[in-house]
DOVO-695125 format. One record per residue: residue number from 1; residue in three letters; x, y, z of N, C-alpha, C in turn. Coordinates in pm, whole numbers. Example, Ala and Ser with C-alpha at 12.3 -4.5 7.8 and 13.67 -1.06 7.14 Angstrom:
<pt n="1" res="ALA" n_xx="1319" n_yy="-569" n_zz="780" ca_xx="1230" ca_yy="-450" ca_zz="780" c_xx="1320" c_yy="-330" c_zz="780"/>
<pt n="2" res="SER" n_xx="1285" n_yy="-225" n_zz="708" ca_xx="1367" ca_yy="-106" ca_zz="714" c_xx="1290" c_yy="3" c_zz="787"/>
REM end
This chain:
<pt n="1" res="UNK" n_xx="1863" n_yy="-3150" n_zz="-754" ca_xx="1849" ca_yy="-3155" ca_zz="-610" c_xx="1848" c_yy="-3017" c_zz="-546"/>
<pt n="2" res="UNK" n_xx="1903" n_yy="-2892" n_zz="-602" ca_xx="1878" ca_yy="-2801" ca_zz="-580" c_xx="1765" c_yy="-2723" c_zz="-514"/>
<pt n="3" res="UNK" n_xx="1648" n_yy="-2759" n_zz="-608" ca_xx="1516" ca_yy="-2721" ca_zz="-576" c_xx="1514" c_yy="-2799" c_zz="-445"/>
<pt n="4" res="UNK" n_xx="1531" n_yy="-2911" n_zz="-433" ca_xx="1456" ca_yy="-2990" ca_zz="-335" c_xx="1501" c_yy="-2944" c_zz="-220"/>
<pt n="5" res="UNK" n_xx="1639" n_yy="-2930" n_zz="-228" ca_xx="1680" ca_yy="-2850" ca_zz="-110" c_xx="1654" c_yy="-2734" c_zz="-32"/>
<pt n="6" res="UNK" n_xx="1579" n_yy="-2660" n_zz="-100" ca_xx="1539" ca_yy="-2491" ca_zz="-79" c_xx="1386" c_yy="-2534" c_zz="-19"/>
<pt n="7" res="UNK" n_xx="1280" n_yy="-2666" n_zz="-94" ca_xx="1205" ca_yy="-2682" ca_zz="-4" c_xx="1221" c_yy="-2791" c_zz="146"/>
<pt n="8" res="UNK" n_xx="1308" n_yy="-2825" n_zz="78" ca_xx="1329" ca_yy="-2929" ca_zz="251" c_xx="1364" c_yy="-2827" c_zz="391"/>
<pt n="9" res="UNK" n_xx="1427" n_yy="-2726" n_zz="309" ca_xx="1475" ca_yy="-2616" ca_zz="465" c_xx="1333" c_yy="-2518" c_zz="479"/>
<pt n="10" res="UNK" n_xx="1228" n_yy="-2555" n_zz="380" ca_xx="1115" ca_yy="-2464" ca_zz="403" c_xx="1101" c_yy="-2359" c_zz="348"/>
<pt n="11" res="UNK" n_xx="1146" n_yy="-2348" n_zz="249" ca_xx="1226" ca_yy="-2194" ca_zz="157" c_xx="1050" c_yy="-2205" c_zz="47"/>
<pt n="12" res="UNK" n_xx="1027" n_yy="-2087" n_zz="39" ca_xx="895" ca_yy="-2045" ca_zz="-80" c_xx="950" c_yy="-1941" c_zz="-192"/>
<pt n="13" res="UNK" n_xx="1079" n_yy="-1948" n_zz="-209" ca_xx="1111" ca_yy="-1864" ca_zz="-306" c_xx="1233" c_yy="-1858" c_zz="-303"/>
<pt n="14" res="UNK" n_xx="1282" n_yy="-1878" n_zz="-435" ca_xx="1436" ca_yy="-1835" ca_zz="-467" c_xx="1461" c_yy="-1670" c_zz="-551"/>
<pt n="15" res="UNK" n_xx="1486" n_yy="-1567" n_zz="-498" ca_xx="1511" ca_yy="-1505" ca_zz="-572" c_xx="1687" c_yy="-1446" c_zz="-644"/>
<pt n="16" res="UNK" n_xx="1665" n_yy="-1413" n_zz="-726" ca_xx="1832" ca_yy="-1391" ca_zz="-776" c_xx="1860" c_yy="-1323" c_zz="-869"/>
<pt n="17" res="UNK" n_xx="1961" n_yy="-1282" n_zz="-926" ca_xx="1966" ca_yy="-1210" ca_zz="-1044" c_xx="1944" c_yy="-1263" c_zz="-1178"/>
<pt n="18" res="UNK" n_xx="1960" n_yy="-1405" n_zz="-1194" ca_xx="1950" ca_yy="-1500" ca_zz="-1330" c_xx="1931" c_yy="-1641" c_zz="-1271"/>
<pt n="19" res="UNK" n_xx="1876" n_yy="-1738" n_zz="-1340" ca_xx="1851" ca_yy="-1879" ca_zz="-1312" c_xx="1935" c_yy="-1978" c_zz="-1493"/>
<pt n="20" res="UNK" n_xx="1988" n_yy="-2088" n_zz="-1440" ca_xx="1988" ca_yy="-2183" ca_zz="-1545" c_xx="1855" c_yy="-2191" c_zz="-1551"/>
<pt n="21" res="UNK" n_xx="1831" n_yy="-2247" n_zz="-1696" ca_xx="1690" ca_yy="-2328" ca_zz="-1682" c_xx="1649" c_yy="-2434" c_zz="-1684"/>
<pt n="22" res="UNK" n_xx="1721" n_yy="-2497" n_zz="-1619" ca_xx="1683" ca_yy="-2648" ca_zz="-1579" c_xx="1658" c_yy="-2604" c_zz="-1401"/>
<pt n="23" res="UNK" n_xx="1721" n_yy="-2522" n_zz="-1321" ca_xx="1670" ca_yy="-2483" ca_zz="-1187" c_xx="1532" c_yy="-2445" c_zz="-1196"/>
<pt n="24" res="UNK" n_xx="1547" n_yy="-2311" n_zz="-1265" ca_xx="1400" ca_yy="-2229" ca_zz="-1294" c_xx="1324" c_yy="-2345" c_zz="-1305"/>
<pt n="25" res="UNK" n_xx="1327" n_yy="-2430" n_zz="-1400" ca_xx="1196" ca_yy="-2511" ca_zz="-1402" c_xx="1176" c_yy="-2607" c_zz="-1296"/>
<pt n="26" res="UNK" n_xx="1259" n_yy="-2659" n_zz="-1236" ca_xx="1299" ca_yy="-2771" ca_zz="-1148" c_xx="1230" c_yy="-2710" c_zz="-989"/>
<pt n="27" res="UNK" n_xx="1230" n_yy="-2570" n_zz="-968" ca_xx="1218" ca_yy="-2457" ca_zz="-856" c_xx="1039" c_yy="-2507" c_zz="-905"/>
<pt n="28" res="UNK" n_xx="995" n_yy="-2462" n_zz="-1010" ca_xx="843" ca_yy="-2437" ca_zz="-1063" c_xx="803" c_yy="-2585" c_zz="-1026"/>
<pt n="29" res="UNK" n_xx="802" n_yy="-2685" n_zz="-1064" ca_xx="805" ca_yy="-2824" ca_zz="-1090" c_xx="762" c_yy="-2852" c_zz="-887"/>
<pt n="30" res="UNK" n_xx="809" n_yy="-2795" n_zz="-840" ca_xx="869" ca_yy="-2795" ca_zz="-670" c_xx="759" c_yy="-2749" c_zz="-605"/>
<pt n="31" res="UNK" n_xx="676" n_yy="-2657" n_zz="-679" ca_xx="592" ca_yy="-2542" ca_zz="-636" c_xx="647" c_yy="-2429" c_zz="-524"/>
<pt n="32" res="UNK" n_xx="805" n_yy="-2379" n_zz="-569" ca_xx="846" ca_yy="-2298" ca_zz="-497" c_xx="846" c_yy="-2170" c_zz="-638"/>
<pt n="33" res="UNK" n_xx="878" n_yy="-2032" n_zz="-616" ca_xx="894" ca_yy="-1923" ca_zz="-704" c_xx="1027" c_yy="-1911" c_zz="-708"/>
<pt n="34" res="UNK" n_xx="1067" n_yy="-1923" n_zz="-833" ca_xx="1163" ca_yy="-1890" ca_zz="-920" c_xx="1153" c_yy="-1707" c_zz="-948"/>
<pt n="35" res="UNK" n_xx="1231" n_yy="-1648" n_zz="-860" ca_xx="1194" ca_yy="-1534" ca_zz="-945" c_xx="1349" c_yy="-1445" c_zz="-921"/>
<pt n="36" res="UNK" n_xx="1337" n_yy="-1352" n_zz="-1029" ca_xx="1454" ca_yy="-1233" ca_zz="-1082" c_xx="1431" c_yy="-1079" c_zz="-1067"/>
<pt n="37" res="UNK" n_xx="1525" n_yy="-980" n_zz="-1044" ca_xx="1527" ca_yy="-911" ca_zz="-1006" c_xx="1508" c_yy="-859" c_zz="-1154"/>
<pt n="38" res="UNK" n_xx="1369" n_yy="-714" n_zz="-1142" ca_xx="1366" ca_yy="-674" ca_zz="-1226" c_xx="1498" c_yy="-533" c_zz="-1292"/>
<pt n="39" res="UNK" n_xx="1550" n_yy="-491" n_zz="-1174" ca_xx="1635" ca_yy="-427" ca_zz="-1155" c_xx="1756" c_yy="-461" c_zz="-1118"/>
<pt n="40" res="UNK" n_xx="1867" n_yy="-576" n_zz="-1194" ca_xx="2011" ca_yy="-646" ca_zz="-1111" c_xx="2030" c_yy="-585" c_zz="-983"/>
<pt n="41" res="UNK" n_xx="1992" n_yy="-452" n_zz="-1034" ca_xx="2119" ca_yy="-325" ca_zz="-893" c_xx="2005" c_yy="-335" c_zz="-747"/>
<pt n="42" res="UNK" n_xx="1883" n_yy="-385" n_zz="-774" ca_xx="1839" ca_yy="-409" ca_zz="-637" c_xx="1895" c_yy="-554" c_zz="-568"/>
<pt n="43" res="UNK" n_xx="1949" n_yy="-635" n_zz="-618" ca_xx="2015" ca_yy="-713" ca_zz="-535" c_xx="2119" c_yy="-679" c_zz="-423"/>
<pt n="44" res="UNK" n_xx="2138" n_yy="-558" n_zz="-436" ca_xx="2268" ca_yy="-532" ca_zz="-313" c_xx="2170" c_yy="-449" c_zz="-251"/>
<pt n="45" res="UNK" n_xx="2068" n_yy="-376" n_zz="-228" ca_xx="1967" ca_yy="-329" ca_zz="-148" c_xx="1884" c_yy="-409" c_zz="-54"/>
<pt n="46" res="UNK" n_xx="1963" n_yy="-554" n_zz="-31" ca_xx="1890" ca_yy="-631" ca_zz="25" c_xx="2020" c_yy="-700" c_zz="133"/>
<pt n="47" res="UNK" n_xx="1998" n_yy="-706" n_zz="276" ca_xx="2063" ca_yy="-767" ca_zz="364" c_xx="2017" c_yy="-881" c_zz="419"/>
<pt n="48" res="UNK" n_xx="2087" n_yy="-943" n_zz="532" ca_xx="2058" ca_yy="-1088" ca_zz="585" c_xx="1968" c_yy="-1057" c_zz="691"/>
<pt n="49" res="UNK" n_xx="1923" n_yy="-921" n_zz="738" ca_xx="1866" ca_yy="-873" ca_zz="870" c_xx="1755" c_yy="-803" c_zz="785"/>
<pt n="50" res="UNK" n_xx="1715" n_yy="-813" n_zz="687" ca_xx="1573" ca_yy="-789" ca_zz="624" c_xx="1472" c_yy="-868" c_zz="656"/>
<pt n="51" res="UNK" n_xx="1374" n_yy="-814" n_zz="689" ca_xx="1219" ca_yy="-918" ca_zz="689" c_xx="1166" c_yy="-844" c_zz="533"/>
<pt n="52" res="UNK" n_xx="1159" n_yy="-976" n_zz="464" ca_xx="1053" ca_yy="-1009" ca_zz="325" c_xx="930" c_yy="-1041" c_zz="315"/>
<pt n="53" res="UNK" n_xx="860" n_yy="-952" n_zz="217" ca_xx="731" ca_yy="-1090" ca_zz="170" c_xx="697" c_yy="-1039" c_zz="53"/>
<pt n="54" res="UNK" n_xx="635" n_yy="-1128" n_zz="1" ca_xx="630" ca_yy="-1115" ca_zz="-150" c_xx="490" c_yy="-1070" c_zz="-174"/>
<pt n="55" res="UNK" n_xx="437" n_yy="-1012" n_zz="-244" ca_xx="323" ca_yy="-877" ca_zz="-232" c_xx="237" c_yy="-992" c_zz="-402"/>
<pt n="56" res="UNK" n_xx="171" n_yy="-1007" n_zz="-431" ca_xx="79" ca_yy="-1024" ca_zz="-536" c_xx="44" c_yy="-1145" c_zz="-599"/>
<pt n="57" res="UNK" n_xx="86" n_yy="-1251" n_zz="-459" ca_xx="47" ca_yy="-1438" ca_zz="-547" c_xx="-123" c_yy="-1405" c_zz="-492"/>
<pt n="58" res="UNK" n_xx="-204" n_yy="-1332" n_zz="-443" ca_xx="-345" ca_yy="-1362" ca_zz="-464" c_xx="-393" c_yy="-1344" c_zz="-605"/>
<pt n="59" res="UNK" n_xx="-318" n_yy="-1226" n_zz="-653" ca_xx="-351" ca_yy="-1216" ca_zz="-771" c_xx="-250" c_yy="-1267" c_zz="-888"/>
<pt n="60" res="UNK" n_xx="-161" n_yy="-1366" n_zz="-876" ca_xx="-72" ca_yy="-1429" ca_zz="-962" c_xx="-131" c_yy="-1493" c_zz="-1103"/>
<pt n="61" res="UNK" n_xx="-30" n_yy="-1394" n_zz="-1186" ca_xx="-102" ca_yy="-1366" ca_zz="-1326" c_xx="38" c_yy="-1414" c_zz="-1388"/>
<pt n="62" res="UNK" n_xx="41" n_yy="-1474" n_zz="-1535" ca_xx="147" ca_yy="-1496" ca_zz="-1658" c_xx="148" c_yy="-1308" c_zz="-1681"/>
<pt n="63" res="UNK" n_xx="280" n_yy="-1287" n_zz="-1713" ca_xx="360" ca_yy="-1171" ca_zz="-1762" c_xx="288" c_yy="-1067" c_zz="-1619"/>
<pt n="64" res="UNK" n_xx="283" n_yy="-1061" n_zz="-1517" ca_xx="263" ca_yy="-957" ca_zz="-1406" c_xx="339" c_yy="-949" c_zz="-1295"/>
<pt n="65" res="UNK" n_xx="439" n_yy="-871" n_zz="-1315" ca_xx="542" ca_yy="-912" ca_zz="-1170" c_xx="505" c_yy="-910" c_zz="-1050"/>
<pt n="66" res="UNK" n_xx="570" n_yy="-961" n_zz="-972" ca_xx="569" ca_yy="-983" ca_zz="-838" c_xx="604" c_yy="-843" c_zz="-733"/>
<pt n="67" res="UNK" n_xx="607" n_yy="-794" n_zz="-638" ca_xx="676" ca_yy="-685" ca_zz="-518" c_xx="692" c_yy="-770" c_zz="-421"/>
<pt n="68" res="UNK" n_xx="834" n_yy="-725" n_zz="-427" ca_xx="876" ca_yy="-756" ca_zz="-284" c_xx="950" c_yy="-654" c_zz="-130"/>
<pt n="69" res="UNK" n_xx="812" n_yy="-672" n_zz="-97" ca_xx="818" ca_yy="-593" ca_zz="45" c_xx="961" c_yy="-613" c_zz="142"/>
<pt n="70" res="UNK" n_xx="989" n_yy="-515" n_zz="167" ca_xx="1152" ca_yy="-526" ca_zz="204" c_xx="1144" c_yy="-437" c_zz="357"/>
<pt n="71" res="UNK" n_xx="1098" n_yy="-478" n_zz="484" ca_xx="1147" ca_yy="-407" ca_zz="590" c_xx="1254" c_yy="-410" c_zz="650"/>
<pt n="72" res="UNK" n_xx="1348" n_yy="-306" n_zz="674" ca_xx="1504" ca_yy="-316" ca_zz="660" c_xx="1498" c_yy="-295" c_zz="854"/>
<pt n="73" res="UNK" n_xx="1648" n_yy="-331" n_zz="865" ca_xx="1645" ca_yy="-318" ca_zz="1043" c_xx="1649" c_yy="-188" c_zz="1054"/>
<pt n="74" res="UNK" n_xx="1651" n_yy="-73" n_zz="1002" ca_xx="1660" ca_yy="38" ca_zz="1083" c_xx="1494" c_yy="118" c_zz="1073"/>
<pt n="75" res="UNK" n_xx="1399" n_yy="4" n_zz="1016" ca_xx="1278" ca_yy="67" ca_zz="1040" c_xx="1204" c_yy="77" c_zz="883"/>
<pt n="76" res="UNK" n_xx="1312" n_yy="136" n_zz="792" ca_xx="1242" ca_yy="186" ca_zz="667" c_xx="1215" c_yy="48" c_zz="573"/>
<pt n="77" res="UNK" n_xx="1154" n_yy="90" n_zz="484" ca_xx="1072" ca_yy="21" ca_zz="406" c_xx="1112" c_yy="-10" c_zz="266"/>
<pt n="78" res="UNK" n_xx="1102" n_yy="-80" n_zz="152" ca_xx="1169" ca_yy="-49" ca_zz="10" c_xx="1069" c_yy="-170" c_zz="-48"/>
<pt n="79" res="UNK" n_xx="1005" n_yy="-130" n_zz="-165" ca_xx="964" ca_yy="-228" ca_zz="-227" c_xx="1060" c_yy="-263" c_zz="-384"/>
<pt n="80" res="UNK" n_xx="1042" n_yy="-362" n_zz="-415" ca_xx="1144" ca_yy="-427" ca_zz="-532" c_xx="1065" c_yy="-526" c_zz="-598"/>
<pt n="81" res="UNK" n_xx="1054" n_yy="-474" n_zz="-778" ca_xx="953" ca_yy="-555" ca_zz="-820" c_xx="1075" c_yy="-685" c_zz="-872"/>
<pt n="82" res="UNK" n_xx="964" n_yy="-801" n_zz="-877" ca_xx="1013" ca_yy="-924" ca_zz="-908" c_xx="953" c_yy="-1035" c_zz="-1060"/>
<pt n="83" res="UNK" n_xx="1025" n_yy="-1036" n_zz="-1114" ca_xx="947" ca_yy="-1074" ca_zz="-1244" c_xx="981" c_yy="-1252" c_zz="-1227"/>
<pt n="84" res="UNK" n_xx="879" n_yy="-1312" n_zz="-1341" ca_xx="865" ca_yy="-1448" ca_zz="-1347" c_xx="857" c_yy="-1473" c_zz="-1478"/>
<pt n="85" res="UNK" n_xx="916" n_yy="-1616" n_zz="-1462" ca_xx="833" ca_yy="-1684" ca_zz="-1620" c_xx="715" c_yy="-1791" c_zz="-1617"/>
<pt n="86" res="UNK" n_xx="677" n_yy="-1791" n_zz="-1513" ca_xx="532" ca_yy="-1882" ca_zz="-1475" c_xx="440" c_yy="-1845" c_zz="-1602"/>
<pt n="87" res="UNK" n_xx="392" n_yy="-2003" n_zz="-1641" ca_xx="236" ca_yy="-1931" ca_zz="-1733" c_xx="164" c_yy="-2013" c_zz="-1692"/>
<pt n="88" res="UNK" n_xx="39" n_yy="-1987" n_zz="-1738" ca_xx="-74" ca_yy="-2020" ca_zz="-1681" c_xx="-49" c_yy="-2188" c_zz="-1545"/>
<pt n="89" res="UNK" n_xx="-14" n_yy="-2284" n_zz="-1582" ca_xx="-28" ca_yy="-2408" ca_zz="-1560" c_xx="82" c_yy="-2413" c_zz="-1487"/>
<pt n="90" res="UNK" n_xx="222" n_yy="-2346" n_zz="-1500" ca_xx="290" ca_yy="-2358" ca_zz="-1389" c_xx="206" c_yy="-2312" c_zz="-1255"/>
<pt n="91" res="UNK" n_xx="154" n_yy="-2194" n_zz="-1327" ca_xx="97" ca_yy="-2093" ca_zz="-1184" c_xx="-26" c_yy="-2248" c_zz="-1099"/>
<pt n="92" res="UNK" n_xx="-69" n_yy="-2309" n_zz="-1161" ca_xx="-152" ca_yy="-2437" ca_zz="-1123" c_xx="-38" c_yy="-2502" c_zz="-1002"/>
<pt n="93" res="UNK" n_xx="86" n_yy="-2540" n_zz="-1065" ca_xx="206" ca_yy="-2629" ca_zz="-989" c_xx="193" c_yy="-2547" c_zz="-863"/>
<pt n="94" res="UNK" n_xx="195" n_yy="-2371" n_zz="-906" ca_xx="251" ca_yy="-2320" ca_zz="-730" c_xx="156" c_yy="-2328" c_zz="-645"/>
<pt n="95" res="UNK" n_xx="26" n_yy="-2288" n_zz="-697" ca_xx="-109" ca_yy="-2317" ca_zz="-604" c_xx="-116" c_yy="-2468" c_zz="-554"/>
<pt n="96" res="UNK" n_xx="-111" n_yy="-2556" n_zz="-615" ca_xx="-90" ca_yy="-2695" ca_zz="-564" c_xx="-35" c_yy="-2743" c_zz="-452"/>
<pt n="97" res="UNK" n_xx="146" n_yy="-2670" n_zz="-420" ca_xx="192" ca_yy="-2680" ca_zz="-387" c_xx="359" c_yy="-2777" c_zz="-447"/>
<pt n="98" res="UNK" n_xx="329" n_yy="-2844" n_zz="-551" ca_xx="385" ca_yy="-2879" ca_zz="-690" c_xx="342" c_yy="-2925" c_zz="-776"/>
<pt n="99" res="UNK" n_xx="377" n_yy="-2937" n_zz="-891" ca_xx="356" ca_yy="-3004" ca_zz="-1020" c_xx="301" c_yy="-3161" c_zz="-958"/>
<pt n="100" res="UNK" n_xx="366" n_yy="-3233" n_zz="-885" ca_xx="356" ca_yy="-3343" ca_zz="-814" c_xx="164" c_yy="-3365" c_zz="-739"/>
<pt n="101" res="UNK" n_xx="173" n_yy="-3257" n_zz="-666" ca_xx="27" ca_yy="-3261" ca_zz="-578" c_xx="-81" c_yy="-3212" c_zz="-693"/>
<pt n="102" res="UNK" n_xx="-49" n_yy="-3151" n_zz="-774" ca_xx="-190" ca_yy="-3084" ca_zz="-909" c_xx="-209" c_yy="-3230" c_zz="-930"/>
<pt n="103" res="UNK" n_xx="-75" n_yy="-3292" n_zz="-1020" ca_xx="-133" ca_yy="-3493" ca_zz="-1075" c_xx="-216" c_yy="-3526" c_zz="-957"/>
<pt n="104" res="UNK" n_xx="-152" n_yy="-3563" n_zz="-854" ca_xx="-257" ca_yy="-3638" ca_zz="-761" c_xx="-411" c_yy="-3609" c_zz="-714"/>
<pt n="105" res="UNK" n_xx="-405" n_yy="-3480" n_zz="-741" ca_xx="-524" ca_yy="-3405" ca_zz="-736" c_xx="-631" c_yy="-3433" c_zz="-866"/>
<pt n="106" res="UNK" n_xx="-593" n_yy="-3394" n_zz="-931" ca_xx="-621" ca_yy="-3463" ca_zz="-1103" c_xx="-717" c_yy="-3589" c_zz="-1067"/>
<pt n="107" res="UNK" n_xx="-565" n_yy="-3663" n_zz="-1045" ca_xx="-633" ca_yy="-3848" ca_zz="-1060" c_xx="-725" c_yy="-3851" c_zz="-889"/>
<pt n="108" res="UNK" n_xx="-724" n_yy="-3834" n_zz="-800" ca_xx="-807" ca_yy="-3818" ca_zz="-739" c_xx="-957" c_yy="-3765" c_zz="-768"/>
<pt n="109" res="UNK" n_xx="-966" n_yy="-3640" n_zz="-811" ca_xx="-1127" ca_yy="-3598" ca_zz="-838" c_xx="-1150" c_yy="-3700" c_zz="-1020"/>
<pt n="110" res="UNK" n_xx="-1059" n_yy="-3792" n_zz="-1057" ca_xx="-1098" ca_yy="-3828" ca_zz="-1147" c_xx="-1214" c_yy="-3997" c_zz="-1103"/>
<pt n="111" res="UNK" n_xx="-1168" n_yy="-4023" n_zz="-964" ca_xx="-1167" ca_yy="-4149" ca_zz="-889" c_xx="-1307" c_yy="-4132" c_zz="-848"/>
REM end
């Protein structure tokens, strides 16, 4: 229920320092991003008064991390790369919007 919760409040990404992997997949499954700090020690470089966005799902690739654009309140800027374990067919789930909407999509253009 975890996952479900992060999309019911509208959330497109969990990031953190480590995931179980029954979340990680459960997050993927959701079509939300599961993702980890490639650096632990950038997790405390990040406040509640940050504006985010995540820099490279046009080009979302298996083994290519993510950036995450970090404008802080006093103006300055910090980027922080973000790694994944998406491969190919998850990356299908996030474009979808989940694992859930790809099936229906599927059996639809199959109809």
């Amino acid at each position: 229920h975890a996952a479900l919760e992060v999309r019911h409040l509208g959330g497109a990404a969990v990031i953190t320092k480590s995931f179980a992997r029954i979340h990680e997949t459960n997050c993927k499954k959701q079509g939300l991003l599961p993702l980890t700090f490639a650096n632990p020690a950038d997790y405390d470089k990040i406040s509640p008064f940050d504006k985010v966005s995540i820099q490279g799902l046009t080009t979302f690739k298996e083994g290519v991390p993510l950036n995450l654009h970090v404008k802080k309140q006093d103006g300055s800027e910090i980027d922080i790369k973000l790694n994944h374990t998406f491969n190919e067919d998850q990356i299908k789930w996030f474009k979808y919007g989940s694992a859930l909407n790809q099936m229906a999509a599927k059996a639809q253009a199959r109809a």
